[in-house]
RODO-2510 file (C-alpha; in nm, 4 decimals, decimal comma):
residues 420
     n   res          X          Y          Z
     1     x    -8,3148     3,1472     3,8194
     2     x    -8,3834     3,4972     3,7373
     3     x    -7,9754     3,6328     3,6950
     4     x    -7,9553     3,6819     3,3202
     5     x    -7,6473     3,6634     3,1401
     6     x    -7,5249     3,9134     2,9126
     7     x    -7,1628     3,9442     2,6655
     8     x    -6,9714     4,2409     2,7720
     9     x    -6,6475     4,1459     2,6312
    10     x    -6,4965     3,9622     2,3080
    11     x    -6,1241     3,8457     2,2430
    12     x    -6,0221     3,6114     1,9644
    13     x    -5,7094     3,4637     1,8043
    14     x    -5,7844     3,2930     1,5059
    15     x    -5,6111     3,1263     1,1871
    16     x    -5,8025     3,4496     1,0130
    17     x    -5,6395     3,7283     1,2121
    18     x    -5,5107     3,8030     1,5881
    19     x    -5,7990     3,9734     1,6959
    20     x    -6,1866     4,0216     1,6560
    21     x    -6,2261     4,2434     1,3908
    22     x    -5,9753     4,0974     1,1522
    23     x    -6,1107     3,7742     1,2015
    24     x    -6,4884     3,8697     1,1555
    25     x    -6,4042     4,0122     0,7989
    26     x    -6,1952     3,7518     0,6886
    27     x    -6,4938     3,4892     0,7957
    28     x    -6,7595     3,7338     0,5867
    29     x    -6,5163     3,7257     0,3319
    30     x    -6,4925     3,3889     0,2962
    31     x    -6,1268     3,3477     0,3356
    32     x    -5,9571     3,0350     0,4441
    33     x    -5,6917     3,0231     0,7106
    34     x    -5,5575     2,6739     0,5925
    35     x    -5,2566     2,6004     0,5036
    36     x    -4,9306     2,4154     0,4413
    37     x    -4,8024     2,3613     0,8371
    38     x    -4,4629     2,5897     0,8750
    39     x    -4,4582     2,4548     1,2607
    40     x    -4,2364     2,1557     1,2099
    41     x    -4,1473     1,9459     0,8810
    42     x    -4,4538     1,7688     0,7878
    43     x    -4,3705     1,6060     0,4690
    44     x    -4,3805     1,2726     0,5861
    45     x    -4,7148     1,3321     0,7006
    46     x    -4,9927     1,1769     0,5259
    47     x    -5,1809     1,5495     0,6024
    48     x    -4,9306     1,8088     0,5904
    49     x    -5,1857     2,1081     0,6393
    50     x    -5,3223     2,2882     0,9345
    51     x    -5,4855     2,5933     0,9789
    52     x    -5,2015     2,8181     1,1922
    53     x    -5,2347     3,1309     1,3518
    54     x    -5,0409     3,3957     1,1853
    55     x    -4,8058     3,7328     1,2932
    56     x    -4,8815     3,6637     1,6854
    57     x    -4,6770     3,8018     1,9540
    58     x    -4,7110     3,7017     2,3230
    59     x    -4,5090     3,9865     2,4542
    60     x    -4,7677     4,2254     2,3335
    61     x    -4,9692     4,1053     2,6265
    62     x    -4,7574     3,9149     2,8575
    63     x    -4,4138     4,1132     2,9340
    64     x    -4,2909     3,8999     3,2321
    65     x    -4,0541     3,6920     3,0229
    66     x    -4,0442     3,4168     3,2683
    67     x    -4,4480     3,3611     3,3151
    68     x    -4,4504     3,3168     2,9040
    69     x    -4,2266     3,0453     2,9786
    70     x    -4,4574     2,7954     3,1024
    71     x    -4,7385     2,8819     2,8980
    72     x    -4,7634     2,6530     2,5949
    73     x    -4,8585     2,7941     2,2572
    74     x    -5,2192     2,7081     2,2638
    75     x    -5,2469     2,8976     2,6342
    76     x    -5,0379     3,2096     2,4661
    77     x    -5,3283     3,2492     2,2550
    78     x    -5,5371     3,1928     2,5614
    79     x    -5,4035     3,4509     2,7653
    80     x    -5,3957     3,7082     2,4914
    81     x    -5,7872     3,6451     2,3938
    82     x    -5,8423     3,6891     2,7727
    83     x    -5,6889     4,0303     2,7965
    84     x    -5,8645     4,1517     2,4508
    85     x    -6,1483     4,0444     2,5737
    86     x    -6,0984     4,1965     2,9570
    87     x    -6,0220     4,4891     2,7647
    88     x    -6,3309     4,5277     2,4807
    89     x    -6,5165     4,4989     2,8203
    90     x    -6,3618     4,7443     2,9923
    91     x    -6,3154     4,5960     3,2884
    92     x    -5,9742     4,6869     3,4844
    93     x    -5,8382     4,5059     3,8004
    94     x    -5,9596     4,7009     4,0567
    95     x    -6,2935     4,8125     3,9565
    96     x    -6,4099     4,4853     4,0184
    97     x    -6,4646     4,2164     4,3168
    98     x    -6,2465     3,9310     4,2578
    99     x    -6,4157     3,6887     4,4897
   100     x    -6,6706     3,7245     4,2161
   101     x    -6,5508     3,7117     3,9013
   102     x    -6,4250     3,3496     3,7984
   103     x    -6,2244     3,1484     3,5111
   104     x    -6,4515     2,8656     3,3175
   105     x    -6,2314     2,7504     2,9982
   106     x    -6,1004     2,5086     2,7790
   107     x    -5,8036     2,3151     2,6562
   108     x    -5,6712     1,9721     2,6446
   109     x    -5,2785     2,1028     2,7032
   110     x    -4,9614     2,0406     2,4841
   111     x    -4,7695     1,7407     2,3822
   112     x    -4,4216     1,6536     2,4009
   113     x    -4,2734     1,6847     2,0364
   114     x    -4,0798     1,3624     1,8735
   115     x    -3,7059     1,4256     1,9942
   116     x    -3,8872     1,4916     2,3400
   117     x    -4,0428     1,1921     2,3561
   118     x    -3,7750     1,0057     2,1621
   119     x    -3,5256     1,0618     2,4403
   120     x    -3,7716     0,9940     2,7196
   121     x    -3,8004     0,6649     2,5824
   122     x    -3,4686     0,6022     2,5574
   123     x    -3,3907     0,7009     2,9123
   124     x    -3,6811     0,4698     3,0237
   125     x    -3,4912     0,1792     2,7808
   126     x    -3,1492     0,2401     2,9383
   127     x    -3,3231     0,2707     3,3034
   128     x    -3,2037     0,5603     3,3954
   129     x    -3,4463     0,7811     3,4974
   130     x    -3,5659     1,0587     3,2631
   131     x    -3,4529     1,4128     3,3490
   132     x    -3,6697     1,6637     3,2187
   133     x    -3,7203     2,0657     3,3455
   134     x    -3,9906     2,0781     3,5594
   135     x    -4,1251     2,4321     3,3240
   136     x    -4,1913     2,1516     3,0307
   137     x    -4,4857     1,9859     3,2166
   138     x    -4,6007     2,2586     3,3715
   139     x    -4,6256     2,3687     3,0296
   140     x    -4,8056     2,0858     2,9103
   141     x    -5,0701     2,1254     3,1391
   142     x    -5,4370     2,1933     3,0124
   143     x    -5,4991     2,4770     3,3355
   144     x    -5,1529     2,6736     3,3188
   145     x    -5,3239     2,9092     3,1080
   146     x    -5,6142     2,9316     3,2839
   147     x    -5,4186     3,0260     3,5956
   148     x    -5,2461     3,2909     3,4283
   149     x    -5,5372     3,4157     3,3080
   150     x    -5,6445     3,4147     3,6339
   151     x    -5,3824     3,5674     3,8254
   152     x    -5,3138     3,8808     3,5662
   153     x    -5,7210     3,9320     3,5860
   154     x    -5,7370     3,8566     3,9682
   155     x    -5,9989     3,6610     3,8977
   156     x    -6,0607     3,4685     4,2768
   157     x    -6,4236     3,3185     4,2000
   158     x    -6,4572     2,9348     4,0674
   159     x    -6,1934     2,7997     3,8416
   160     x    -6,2743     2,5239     3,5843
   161     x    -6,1114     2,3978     3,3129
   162     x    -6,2923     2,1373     3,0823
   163     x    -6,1121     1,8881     2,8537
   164     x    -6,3949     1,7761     2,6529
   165     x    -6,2050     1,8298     2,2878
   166     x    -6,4078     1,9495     2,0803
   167     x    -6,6943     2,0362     2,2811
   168     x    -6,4675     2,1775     2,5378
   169     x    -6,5656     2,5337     2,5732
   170     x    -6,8907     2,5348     2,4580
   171     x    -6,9455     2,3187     2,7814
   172     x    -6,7536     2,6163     2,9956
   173     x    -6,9657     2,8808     2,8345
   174     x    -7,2540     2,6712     2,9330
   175     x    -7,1119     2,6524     3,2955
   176     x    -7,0318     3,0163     3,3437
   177     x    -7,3929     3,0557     3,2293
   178     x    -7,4609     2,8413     3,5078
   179     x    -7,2784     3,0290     3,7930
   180     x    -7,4031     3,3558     3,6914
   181     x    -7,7473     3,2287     3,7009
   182     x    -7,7144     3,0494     4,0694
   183     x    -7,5231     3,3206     4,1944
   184     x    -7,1872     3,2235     4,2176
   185     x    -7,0173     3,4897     4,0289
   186     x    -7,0998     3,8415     3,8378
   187     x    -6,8504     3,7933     3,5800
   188     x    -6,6704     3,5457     3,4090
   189     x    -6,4037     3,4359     3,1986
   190     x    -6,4602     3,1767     2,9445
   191     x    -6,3879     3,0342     2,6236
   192     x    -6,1130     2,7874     2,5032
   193     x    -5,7642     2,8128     2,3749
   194     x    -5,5891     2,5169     2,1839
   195     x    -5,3263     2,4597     1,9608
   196     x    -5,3129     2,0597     1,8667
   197     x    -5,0672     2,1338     1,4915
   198     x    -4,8225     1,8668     1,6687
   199     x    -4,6420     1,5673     1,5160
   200     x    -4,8035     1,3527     1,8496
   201     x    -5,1322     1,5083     1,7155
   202     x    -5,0927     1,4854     1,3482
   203     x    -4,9755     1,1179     1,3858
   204     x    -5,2563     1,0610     1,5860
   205     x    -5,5927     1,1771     1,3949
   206     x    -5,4040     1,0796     1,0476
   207     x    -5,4036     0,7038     1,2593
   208     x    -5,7675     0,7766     1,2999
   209     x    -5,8536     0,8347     0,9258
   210     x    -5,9994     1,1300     1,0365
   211     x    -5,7936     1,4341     0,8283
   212     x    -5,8567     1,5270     0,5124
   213     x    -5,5324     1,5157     0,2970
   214     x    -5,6382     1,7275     0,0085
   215     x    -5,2347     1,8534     0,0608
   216     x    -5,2166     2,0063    -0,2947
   217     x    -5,5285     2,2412    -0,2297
   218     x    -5,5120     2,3764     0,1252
   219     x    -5,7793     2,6039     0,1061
   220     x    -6,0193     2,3570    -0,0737
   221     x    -5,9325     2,1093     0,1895
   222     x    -6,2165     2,1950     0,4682
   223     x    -6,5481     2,1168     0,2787
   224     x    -6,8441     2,0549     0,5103
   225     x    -7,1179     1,9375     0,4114
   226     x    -6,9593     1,8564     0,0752
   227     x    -7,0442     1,5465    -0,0833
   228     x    -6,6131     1,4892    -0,1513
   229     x    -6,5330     1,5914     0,1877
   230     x    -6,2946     1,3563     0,3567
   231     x    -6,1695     1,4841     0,6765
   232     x    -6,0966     1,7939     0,9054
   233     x    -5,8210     1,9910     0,9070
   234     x    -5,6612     2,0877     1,2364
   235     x    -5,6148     2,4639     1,3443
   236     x    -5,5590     2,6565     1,6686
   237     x    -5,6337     2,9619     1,8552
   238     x    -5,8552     3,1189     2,1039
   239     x    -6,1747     3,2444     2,1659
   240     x    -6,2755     3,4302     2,5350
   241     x    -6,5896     3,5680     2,6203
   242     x    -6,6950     3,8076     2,8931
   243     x    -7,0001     3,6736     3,0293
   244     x    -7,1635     3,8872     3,2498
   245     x    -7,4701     3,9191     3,5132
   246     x    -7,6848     4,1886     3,3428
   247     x    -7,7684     4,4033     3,6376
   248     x    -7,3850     4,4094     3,7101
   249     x    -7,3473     4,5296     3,3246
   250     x    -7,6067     4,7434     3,3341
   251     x    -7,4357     4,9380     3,6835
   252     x    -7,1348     4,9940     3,5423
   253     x    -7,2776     5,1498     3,1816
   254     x    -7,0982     4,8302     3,0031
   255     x    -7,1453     4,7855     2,5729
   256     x    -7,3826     4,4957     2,5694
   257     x    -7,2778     4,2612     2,2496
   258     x    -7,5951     3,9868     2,3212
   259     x    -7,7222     3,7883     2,5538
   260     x    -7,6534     3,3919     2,6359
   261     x    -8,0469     3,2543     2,7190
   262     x    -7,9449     2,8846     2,6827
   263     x    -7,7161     2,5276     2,7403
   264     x    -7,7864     2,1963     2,6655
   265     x    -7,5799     1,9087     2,7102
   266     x    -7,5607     1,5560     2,6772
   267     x    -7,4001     1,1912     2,6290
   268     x    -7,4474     0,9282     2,4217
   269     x    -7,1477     0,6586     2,3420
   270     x    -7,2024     0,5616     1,9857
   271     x    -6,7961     0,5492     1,9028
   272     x    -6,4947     0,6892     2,0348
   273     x    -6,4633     0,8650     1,7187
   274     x    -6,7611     0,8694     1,5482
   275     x    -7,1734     1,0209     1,5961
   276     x    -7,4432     0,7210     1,5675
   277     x    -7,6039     0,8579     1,1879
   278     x    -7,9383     0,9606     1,3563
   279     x    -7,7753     1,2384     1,5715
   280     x    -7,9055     1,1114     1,8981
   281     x    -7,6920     1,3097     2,1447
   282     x    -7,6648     1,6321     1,9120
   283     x    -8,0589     1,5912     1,9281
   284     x    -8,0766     1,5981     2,2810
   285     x    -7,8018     1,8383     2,3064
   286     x    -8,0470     2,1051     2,0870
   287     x    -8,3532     2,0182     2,2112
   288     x    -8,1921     2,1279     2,6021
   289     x    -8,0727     2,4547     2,4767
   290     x    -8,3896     2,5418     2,3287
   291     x    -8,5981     2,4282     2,6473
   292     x    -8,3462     2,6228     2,8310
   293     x    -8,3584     2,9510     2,6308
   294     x    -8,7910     2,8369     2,6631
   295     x    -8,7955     2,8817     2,2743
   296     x    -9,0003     2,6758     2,0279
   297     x    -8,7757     2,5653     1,6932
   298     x    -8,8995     2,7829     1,4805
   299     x    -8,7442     3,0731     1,6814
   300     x    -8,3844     2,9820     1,5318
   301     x    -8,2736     3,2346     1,2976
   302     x    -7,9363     3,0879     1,1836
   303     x    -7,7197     2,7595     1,3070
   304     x    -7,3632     2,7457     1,3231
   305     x    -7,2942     2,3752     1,2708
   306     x    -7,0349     2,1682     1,4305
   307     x    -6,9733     2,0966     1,0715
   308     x    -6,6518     1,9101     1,0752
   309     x    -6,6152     1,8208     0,6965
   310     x    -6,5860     1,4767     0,8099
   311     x    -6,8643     1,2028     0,6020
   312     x    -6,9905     1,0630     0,9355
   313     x    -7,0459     1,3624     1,1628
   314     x    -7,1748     1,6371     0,8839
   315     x    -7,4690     1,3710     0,7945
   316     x    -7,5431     1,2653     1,1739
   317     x    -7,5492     1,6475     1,2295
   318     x    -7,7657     1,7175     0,9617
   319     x    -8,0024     1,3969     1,0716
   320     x    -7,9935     1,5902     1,4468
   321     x    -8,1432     1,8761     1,2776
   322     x    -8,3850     1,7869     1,0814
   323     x    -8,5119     1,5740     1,3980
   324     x    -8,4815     1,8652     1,6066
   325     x    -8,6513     2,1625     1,3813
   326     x    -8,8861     1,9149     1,1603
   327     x    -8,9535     2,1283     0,8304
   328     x    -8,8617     2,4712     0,9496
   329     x    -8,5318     2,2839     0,9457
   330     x    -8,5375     2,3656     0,5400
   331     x    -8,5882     2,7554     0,6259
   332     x    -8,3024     2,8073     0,8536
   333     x    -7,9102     2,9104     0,7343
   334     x    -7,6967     2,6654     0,9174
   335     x    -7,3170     2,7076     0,8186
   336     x    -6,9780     2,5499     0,9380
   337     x    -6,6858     2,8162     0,9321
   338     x    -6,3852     2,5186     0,9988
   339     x    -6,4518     2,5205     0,6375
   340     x    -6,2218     2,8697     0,6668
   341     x    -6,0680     2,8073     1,0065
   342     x    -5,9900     2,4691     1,0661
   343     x    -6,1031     2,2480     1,3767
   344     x    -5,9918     2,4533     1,7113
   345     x    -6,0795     2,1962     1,9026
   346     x    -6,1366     2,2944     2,2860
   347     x    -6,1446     2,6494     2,1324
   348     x    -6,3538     2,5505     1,8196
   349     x    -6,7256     2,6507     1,9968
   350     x    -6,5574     2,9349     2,1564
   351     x    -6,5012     3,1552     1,8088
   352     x    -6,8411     3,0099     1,6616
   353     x    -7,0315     3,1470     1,9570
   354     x    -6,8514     3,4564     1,8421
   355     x    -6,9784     3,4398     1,5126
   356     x    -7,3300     3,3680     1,6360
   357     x    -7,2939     3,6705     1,8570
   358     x    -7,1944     3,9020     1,5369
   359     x    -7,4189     3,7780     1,3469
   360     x    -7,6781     3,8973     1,5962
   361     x    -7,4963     4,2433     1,5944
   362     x    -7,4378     4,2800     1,2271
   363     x    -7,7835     4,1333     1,0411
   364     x    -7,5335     3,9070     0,8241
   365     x    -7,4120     3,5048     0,8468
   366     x    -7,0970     3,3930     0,7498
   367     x    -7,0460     3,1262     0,4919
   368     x    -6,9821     2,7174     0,4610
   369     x    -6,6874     2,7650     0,1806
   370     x    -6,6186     2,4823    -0,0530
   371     x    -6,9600     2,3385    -0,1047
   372     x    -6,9757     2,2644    -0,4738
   373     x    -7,1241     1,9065    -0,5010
   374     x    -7,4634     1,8161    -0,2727
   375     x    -7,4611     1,4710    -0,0550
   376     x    -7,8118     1,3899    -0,1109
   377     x    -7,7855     1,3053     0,2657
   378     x    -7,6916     1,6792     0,3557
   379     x    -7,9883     1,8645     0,2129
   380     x    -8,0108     2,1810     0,4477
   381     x    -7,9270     2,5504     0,3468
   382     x    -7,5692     2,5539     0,4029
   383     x    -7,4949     2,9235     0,2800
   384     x    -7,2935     2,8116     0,0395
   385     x    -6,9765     2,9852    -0,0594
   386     x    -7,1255     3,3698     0,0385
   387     x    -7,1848     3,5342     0,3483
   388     x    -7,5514     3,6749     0,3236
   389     x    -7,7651     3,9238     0,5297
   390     x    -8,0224     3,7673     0,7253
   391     x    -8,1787     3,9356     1,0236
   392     x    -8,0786     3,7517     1,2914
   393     x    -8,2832     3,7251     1,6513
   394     x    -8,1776     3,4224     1,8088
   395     x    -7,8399     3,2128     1,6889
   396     x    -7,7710     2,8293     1,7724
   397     x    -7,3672     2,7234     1,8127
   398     x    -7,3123     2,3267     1,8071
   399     x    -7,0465     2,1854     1,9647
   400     x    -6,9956     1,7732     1,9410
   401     x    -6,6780     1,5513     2,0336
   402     x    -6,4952     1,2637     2,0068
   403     x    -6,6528     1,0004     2,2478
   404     x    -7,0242     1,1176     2,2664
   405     x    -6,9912     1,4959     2,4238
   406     x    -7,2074     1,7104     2,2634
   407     x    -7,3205     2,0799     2,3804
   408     x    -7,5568     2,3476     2,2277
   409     x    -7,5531     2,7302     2,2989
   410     x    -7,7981     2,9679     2,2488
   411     x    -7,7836     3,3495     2,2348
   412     x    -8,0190     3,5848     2,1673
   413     x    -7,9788     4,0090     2,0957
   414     x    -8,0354     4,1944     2,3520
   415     x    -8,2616     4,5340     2,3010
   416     x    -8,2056     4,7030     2,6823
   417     x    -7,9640     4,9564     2,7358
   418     x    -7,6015     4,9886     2,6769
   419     x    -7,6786     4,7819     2,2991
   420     x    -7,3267     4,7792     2,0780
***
């Protein structure tokens, strides 16, 4: 396959700003977005922080009052990323042909809140059948957004969504790689949005021992890598790429932000919520990008880490790398920024692809905040607390969820034409 694939466009809602360049600075700042959750009372809650999005306004990009009706708050943040990025790329319905520009995202929808729910069950109890607005499940559903997306970019090429969690839209980054390359489309949409700060979600992972609850020090709560880490902390937002056939890019005199040379995924069933502690799958998953992208290990300049400040999955990923990258594996800056945004879940690869892809741009890796005490089991160089200037060729994101999915990305700067 001999269509390369090139980023044109970049739009991002994070817990560390409502757009790109707000969110970049925070990250190189080290600056956590975590905090006390605001969305609904929480103080039962054995974790009662989250990493929210702050200051955002869906009318700034949406002003059909009764579309932003059935988009849930995770797909708000979808569709806004989606028209920052459409918009960083310069690309305007109608100087483009929709039958070839398509939608591959990410997102695992909304839940019902408690009273919701509540009086479901009741109705179910008292058998009467539960009355509900039709708007609230289409509102719940993980490809609303994507279809608005869709419709305001007239995007008619393929439509995916992926519900993978947390290896969601690394996966759809991986598969608009994929149509570009076979020929199915010249331009595509793709990323994840997700916002999982719910009670249904909340109750859930906290059932799962699998937040921390560090409640009295939000900001010190994330900790990958950490030897006192003891959990994740939820967050939401978006990340949406422009991906791009080169050629295409080229023709039309687009900015050129890096190019995506390789996807690897794979499977492995170790635990529905847990990695097996050698990093099988993640092994596989990083050893396939790098045959993809035809690099050797030692081309890696910098690793951003799945890195969920979790004990189990920041040792198994650590295990994956080592296995992966041998000694050079001791040379290479691998960092986790959930430790300053949070777990986006569907959108979490999404916005660390975007860091990979700055870091290409700007010579300069963001940090892993809150490392203070080594695990003797997590040995690598972490870039601890600092952001620091490395010159960066080639850039790894990993990407591994619940239930064995993992994924791998791998971009590369791009020295043609058109360079940001």
């Amino acid at each position: 396959m001999n269509r390369r694939a090139v980023i044109t466009g970049i739009g991002v809602i994070s817990p560390l700003g409502c757009d790109l360049e707000k969110t970049w600075k925070a990250a190189l700042e080290g600056k956590s977005g975590i905090g006390p959750i605001t969305l609904f009372d929480a103080s039962t809650f054995p974790c009662r922080i989250g990493a929210e999005v702050q200051d955002f306004n869906i009318d700034s990009f949406i002003s059909d009052k009764k579309l932003i009706k059935f988009l849930n708050r995770g797909a708000q943040f979808g569709v806004a990323s989606a028209q920052m990025a459409m918009a960083d790329a310069d690309l305007h319905a109608g100087d483009y042909e929709p039958t070839r520009t398509g939608i591959s995202l990410s997102s695992i929808g909304s839940r019902p809140n408690l009273e919701s729910l509540n009086s479901i069950c009741r109705a179910i109890e008292d058998s009467v059948f539960p009355v509900s607005s039709p708007v609230s499940y289409i509102n719940q559903d993980p490809n609303t957004g994507a279809s608005v997306i869709a419709m305001l970019a007239n995007a008619r090429g393929p439509n995916t969504v992926v519900c993978t969690a947390c290896s969601g839209s690394s996966q759809t980054i991986g598969t608009a790689l994929r149509m570009i390359q076979q020929g199915d489309a010249d331009i595509m949409i793709t990323g994840g949005y997700e916002s999982m700060i719910s009670e249904i979600d909340l109750i859930s992972f906290s059932l799962l021992g699998a937040l921390s609850t560090r409640n009295e020090e939000p900001q010190r709560s994330s900790r990958p890598f950490d030897r006192e880490r003891d959990g994740f902390v939820l967050g939401e937002g978006a990340a949406v790429v422009i991906l791009e056939e080169l050629s295409h890019a080229l023709a039309r005199g687009a900015k050129i932000y890096a190019e995506l040379i390789g996807y690897g995924c794979s499977m492995n069933f170790y635990s529905i919520t847990d990695t097996p502690p050698d990093g099988e799958g993640a092994t596989q998953a990083m050893e396939y990008a790098l045959l993809d992208a035809n690099l050797r290990p030692k081309d890696v300049d910098y690793i951003n880490a799945h890195g969920t400040s979790t004990p189990m999955n920041d040792r198994s990923e650590t295990a994956a790398i080592k296995r992966v990258f041998g000694q050079y594996a001791y040379h290479i800056p691998v960092s986790s920024t959930k430790s300053m945004t949070g777990h986006l879940i569907s959108a979490a690869g999404g916005l660390e692809l975007v860091f990979c892809i700055l870091s290409l741009c700007d010579s300069i890796v963001p940090p892993t905040i809150n490392y203070e005490n080594v695990d003797p089991k997590c040995d690598l160089d972490y870039v601890p607390n600092d952001a620091r200037v490395v010159k960066v060729e080639v850039a790894m994101s990993n990407s591994f969820a619940f239930g064995g999915n993992n994924s791998s990305l791998v971009v590369k700067s791009y020295r043609g034409g058109n360079n940001v």
